[in-house]
PyMOL CGO cylinders between C-alpha atoms (Angstrom):
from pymol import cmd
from pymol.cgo import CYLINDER

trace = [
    CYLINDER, 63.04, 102.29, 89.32, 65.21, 99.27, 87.98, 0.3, 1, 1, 1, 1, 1, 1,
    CYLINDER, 65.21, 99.27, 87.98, 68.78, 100.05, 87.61, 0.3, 1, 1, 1, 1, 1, 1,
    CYLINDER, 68.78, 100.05, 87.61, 68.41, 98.54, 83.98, 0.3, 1, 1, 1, 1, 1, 1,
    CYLINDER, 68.41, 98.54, 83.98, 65.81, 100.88, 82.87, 0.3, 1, 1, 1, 1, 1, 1,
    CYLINDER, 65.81, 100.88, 82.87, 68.43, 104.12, 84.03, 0.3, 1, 1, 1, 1, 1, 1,
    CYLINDER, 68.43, 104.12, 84.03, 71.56, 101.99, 81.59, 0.3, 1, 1, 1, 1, 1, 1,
    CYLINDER, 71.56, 101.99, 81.59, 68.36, 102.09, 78.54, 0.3, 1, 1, 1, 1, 1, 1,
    CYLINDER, 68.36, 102.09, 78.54, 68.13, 106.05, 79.23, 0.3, 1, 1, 1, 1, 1, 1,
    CYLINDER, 68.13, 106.05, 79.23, 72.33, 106.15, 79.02, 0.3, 1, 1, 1, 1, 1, 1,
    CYLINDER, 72.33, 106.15, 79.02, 72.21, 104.07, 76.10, 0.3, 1, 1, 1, 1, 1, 1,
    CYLINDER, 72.21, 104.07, 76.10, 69.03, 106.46, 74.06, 0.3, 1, 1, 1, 1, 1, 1,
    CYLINDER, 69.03, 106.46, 74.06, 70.86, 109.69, 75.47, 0.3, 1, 1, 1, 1, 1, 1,
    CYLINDER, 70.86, 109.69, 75.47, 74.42, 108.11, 74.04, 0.3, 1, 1, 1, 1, 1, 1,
    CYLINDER, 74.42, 108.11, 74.04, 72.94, 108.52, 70.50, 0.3, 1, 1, 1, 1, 1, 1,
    CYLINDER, 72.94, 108.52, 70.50, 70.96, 111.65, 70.95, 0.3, 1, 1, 1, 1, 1, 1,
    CYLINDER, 70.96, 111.65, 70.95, 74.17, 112.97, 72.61, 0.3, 1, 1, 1, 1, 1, 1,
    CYLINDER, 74.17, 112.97, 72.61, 76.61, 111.68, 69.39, 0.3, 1, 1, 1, 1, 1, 1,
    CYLINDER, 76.61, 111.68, 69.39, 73.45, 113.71, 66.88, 0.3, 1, 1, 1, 1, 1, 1,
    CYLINDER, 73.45, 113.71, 66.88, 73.50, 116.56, 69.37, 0.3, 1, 1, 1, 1, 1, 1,
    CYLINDER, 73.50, 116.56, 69.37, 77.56, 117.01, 69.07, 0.3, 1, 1, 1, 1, 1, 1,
    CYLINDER, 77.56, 117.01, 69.07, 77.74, 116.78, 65.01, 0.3, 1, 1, 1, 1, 1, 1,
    CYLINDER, 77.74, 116.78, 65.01, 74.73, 118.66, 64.06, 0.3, 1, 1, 1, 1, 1, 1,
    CYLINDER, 74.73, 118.66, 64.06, 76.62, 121.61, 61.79, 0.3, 1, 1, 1, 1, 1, 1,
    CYLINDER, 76.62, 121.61, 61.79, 79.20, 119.90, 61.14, 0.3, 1, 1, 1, 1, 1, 1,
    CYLINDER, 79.20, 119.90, 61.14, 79.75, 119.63, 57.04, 0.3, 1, 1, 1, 1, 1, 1,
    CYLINDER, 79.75, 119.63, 57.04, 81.77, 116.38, 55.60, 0.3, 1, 1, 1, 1, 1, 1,
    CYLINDER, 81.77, 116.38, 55.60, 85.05, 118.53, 55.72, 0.3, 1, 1, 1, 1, 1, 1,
    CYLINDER, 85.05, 118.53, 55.72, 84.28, 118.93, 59.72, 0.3, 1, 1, 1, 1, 1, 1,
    CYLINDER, 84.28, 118.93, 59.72, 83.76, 115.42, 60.00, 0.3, 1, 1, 1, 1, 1, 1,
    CYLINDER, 83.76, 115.42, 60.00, 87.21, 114.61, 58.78, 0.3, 1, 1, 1, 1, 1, 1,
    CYLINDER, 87.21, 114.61, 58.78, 89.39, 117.63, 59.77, 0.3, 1, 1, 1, 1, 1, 1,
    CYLINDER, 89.39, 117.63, 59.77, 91.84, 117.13, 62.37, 0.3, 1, 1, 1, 1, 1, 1,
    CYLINDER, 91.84, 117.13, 62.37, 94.80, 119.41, 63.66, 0.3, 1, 1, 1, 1, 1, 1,
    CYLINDER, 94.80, 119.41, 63.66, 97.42, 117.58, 62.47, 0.3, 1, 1, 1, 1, 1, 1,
    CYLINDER, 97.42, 117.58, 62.47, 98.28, 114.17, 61.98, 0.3, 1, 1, 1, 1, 1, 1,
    CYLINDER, 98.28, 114.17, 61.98, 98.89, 113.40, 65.57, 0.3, 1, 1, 1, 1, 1, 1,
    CYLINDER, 98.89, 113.40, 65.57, 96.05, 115.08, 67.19, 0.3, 1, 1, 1, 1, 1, 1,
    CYLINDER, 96.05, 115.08, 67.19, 93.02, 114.21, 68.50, 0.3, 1, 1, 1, 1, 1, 1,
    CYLINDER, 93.02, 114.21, 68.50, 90.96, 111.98, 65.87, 0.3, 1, 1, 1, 1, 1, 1,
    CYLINDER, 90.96, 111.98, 65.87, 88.48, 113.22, 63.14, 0.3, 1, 1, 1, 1, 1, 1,
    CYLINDER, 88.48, 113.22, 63.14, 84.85, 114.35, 64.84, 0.3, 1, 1, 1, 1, 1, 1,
    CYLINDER, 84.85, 114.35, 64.84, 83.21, 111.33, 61.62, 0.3, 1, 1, 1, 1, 1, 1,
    CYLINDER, 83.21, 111.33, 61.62, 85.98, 108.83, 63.54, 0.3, 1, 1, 1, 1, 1, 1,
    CYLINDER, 85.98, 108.83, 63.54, 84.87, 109.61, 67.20, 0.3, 1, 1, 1, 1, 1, 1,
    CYLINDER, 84.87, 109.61, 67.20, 81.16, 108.75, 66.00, 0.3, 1, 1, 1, 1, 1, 1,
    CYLINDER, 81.16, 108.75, 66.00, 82.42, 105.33, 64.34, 0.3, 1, 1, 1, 1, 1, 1,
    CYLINDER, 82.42, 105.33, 64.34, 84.61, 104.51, 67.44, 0.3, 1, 1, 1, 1, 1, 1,
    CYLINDER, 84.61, 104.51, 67.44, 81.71, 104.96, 69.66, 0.3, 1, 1, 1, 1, 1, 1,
    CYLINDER, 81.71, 104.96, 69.66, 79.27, 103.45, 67.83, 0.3, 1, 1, 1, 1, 1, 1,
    CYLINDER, 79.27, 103.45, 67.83, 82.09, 100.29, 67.42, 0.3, 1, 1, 1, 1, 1, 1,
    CYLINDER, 82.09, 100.29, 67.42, 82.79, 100.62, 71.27, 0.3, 1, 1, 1, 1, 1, 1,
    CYLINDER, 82.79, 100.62, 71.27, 79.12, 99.97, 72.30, 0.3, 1, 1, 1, 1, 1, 1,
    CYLINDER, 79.12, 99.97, 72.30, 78.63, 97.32, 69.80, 0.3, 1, 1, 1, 1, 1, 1,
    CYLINDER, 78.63, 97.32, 69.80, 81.74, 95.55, 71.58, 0.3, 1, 1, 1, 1, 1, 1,
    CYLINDER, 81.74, 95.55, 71.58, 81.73, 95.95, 74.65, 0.3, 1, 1, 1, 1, 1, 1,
    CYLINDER, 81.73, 95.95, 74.65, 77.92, 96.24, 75.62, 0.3, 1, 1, 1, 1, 1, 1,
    CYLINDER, 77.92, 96.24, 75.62, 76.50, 94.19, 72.80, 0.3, 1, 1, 1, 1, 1, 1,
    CYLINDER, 76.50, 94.19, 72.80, 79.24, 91.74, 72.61, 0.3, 1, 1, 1, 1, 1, 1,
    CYLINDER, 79.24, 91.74, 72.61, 80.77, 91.44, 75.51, 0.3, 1, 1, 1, 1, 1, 1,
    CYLINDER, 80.77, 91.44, 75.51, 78.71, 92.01, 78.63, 0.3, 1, 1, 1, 1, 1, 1,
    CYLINDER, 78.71, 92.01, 78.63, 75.70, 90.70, 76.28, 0.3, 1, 1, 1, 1, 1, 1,
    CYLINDER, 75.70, 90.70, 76.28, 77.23, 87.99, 74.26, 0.3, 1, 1, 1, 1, 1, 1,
    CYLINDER, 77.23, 87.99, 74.26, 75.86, 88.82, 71.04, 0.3, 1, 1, 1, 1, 1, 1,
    CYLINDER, 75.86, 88.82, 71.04, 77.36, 88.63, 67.96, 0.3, 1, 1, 1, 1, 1, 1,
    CYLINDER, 77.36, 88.63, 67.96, 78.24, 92.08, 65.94, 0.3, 1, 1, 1, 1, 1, 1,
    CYLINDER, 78.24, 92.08, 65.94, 76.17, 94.04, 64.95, 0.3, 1, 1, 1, 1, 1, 1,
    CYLINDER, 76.17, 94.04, 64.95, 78.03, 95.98, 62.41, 0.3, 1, 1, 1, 1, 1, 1,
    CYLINDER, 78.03, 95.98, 62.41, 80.28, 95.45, 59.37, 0.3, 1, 1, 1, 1, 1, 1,
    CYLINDER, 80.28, 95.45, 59.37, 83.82, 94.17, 59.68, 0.3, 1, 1, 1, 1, 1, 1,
    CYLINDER, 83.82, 94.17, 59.68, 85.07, 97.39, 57.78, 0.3, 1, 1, 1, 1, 1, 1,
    CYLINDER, 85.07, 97.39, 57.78, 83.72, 99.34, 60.95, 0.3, 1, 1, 1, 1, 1, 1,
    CYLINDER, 83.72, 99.34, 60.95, 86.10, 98.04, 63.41, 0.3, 1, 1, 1, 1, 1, 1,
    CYLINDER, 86.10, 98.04, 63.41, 88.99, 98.03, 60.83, 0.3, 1, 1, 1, 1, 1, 1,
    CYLINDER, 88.99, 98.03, 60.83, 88.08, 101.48, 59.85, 0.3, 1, 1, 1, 1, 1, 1,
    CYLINDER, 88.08, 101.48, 59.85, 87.32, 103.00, 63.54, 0.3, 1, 1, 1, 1, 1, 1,
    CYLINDER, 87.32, 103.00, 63.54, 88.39, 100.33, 65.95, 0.3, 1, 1, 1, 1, 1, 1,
    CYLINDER, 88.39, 100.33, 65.95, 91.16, 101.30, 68.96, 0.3, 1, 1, 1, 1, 1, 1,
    CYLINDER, 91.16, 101.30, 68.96, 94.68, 101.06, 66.84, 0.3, 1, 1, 1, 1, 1, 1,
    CYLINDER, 94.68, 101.06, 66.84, 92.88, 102.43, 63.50, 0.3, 1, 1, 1, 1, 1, 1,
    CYLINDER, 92.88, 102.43, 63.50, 94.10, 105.82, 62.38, 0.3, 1, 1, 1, 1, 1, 1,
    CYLINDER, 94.10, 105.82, 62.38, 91.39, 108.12, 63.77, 0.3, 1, 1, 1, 1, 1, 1,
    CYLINDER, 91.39, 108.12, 63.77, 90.55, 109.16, 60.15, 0.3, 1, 1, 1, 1, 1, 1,
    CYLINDER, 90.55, 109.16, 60.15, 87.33, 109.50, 59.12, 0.3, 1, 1, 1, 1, 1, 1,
    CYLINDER, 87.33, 109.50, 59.12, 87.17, 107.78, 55.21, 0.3, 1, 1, 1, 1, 1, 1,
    CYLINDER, 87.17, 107.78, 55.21, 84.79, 109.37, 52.40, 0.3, 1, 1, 1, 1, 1, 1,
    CYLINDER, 84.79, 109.37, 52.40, 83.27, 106.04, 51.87, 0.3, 1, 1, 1, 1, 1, 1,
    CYLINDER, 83.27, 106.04, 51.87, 81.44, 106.73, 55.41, 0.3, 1, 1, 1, 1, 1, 1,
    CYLINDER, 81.44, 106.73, 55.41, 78.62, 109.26, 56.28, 0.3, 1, 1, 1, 1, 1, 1,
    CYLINDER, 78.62, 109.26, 56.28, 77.03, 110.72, 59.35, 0.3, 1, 1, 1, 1, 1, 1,
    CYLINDER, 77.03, 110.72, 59.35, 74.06, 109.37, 57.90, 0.3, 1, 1, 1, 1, 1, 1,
    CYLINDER, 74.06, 109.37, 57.90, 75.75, 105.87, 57.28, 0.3, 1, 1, 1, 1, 1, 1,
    CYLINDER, 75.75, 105.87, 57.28, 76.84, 106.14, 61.24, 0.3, 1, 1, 1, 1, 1, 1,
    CYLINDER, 76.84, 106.14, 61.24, 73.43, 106.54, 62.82, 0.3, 1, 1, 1, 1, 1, 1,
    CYLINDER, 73.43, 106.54, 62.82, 71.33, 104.08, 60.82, 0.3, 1, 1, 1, 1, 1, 1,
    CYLINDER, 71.33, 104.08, 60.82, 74.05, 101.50, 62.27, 0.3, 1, 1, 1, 1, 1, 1,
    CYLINDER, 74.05, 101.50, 62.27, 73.49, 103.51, 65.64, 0.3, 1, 1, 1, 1, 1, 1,
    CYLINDER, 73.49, 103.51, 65.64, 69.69, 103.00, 65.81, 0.3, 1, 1, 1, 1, 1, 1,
    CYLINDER, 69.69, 103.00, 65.81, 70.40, 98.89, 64.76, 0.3, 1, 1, 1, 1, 1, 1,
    CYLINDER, 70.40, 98.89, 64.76, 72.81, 98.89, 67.76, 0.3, 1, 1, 1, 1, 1, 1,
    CYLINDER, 72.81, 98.89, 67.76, 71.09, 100.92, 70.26, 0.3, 1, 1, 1, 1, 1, 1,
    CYLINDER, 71.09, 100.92, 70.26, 67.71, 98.88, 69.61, 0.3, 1, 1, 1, 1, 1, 1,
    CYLINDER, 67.71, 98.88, 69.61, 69.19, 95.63, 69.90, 0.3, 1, 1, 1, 1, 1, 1,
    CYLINDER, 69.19, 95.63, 69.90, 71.32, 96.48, 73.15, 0.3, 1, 1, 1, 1, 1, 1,
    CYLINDER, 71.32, 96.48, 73.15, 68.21, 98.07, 74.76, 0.3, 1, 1, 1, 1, 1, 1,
    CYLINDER, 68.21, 98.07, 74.76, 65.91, 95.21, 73.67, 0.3, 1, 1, 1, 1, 1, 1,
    CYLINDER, 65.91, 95.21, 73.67, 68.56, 92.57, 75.39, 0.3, 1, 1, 1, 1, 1, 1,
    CYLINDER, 68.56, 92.57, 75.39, 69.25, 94.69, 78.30, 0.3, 1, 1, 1, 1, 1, 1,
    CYLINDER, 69.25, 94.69, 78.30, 64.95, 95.19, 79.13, 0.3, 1, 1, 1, 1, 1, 1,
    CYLINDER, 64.95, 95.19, 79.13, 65.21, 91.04, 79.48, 0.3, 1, 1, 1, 1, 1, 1,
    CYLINDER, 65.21, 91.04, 79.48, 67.61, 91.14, 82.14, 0.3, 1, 1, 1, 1, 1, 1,
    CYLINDER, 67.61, 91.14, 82.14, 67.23, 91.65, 85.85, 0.3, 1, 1, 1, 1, 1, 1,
    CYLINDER, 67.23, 91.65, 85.85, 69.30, 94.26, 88.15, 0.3, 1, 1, 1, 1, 1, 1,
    CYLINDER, 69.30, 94.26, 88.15, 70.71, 91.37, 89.73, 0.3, 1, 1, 1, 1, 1, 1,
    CYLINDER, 70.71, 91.37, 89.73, 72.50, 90.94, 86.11, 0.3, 1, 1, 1, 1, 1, 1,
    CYLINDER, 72.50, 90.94, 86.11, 74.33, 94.04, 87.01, 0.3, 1, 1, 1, 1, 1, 1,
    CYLINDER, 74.33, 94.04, 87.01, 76.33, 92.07, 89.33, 0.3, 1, 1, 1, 1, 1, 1,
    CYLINDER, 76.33, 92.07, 89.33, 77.57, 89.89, 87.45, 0.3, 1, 1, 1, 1, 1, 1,
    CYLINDER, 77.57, 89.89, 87.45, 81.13, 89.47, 86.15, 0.3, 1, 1, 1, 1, 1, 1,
    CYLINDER, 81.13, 89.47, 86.15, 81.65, 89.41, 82.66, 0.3, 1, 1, 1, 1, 1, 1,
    CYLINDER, 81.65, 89.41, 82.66, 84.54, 87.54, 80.62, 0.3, 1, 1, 1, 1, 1, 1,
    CYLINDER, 84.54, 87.54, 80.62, 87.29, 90.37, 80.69, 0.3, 1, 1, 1, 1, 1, 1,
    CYLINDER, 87.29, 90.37, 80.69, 89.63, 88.97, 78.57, 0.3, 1, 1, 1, 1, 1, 1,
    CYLINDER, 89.63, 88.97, 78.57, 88.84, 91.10, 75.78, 0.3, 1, 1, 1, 1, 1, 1,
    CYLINDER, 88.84, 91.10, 75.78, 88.91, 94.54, 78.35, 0.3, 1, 1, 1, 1, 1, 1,
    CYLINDER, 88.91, 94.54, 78.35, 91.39, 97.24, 79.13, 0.3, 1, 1, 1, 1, 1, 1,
    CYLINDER, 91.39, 97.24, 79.13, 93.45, 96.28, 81.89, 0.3, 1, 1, 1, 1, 1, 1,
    CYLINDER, 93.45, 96.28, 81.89, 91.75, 99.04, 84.19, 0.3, 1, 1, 1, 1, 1, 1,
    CYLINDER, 91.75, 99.04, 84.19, 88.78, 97.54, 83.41, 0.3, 1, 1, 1, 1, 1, 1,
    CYLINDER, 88.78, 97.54, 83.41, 89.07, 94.34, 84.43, 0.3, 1, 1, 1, 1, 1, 1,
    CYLINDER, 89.07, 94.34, 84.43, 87.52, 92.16, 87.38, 0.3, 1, 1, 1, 1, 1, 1,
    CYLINDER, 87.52, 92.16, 87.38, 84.59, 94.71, 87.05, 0.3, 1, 1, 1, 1, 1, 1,
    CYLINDER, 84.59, 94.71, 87.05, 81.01, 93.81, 87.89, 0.3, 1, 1, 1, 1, 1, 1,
    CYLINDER, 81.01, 93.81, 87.89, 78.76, 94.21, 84.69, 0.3, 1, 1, 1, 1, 1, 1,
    CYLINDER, 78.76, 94.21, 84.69, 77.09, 97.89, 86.06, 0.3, 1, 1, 1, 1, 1, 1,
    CYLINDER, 77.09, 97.89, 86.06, 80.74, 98.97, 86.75, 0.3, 1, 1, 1, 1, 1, 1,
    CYLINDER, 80.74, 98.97, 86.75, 81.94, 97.92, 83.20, 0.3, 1, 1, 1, 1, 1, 1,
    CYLINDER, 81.94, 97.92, 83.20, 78.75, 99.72, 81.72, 0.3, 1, 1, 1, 1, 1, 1,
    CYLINDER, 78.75, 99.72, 81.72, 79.78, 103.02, 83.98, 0.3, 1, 1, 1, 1, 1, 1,
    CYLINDER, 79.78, 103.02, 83.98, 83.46, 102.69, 82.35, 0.3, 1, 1, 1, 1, 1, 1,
    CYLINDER, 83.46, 102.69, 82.35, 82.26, 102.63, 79.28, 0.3, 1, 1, 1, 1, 1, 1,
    CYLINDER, 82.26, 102.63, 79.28, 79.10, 105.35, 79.26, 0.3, 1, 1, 1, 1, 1, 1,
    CYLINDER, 79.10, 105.35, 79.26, 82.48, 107.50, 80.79, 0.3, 1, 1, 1, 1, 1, 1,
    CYLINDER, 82.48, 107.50, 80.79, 84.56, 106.74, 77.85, 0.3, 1, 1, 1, 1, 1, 1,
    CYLINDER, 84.56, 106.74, 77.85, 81.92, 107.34, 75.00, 0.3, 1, 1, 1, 1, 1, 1,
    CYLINDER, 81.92, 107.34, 75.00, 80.54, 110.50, 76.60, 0.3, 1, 1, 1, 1, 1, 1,
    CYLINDER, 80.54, 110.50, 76.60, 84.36, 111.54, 76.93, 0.3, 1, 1, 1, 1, 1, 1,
    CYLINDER, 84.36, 111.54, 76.93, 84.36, 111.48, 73.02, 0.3, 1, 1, 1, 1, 1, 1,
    CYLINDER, 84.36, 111.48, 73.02, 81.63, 113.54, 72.91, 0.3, 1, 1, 1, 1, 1, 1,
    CYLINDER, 81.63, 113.54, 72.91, 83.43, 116.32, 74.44, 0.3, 1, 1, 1, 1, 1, 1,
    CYLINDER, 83.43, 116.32, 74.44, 86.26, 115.89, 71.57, 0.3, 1, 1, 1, 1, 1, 1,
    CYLINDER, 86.26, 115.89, 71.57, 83.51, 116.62, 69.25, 0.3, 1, 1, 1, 1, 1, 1,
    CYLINDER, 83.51, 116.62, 69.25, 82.69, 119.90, 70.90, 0.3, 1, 1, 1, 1, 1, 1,
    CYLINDER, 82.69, 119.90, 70.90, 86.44, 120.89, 70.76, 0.3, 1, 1, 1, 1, 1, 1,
    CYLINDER, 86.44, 120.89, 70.76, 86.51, 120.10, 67.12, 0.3, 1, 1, 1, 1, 1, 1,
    CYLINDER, 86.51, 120.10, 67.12, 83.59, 122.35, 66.79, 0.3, 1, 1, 1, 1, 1, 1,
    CYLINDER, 83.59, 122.35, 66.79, 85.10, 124.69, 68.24, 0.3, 1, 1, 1, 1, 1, 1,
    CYLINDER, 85.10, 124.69, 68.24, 88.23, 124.37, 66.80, 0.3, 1, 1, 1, 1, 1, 1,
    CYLINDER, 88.23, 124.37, 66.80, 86.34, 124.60, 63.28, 0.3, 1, 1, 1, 1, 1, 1,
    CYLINDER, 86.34, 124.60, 63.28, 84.41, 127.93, 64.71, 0.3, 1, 1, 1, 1, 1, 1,
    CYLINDER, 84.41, 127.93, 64.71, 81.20, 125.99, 64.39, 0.3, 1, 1, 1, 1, 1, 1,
    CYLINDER, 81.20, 125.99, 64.39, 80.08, 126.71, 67.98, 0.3, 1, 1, 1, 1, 1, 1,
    CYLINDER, 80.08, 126.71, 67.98, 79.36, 124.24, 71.18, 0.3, 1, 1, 1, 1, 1, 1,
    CYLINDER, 79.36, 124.24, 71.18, 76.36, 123.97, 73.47, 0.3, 1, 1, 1, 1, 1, 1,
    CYLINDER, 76.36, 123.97, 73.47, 74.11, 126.07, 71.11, 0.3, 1, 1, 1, 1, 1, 1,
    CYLINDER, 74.11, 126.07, 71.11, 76.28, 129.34, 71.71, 0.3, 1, 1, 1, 1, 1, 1,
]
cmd.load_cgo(trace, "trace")
């Protein structure tokens, strides 16, 4: 099996995962938060990743313009707030989520494993993520979305809506 074909399956299972997380969750889930400096609204952690894969798989490693309105980095982008606005849905979220996801998957099926090796431009990564081979920049990243997922559960939690089915 192609290495590219297992980074499609991470980038389908992202999205299933991010649907998976907020099913239950009512609008005034999706925005609740413990306090003003806690961990971000569940309705942010879906923008951010959805912004985070745009940028940094799309974008970056693929060189492809956005994908998604300015007001989505502004709104869920790394310094934003971590609030999740009313102008926004779940719904809104993952239409822009199956745009992104079919794009990066269509780009990523062109390329060979040997792409994997490759270096992208890291001026635009975290420090810790820089001089990084393509396949170790798409590891750091399916680690930091998948990470957010797991906020989601807590806020679930948290909002006595259950995790994992239980």
């Amino acid at each position: 099996m192609r290495a590219i074909t297992v980074i499609r399956s991470f980038c389908f299972a992202l999205e299933n995962q991010m649907k998976f997380v907020t099913e239950g969750l009512t609008p005034e889930d999706l925005r609740w938060r413990l306090s003003e400096n806690s961990a971000p609204a569940a309705g942010w952690i879906v923008g951010h990743v959805l912004v985070s894969h745009d940028q940094f798989v799309n974008q970056l490693l693929l060189g492809k313009s956005s994908l998604l309105p300015d007001d989505y980095y502004t709104v869920f982008g790394f310094s934003s707030e971590g609030e999740f606005p009313s102008q926004f849905s779940l719904e809104d979220l993952f239409t822009q989520f199956k745009l992104v996801t079919s794009k990066v998957v269509e780009e990523l099926m062109a390329k060979d494993d040997t792409w994997l090796e490759e270096f992208p431009d890291d001026s635009l990564l975290p420090p810790h993520w820089k001089n990084r081979n393509h396949m170790k920049v798409l590891v750091l990243h399916f680690n930091h979305v998948f990470t957010h997922a797991g906020q989601i559960l807590e806020i679930k939690r948290a909002r006595e809506k259950g995790a994992w089915g239980f």
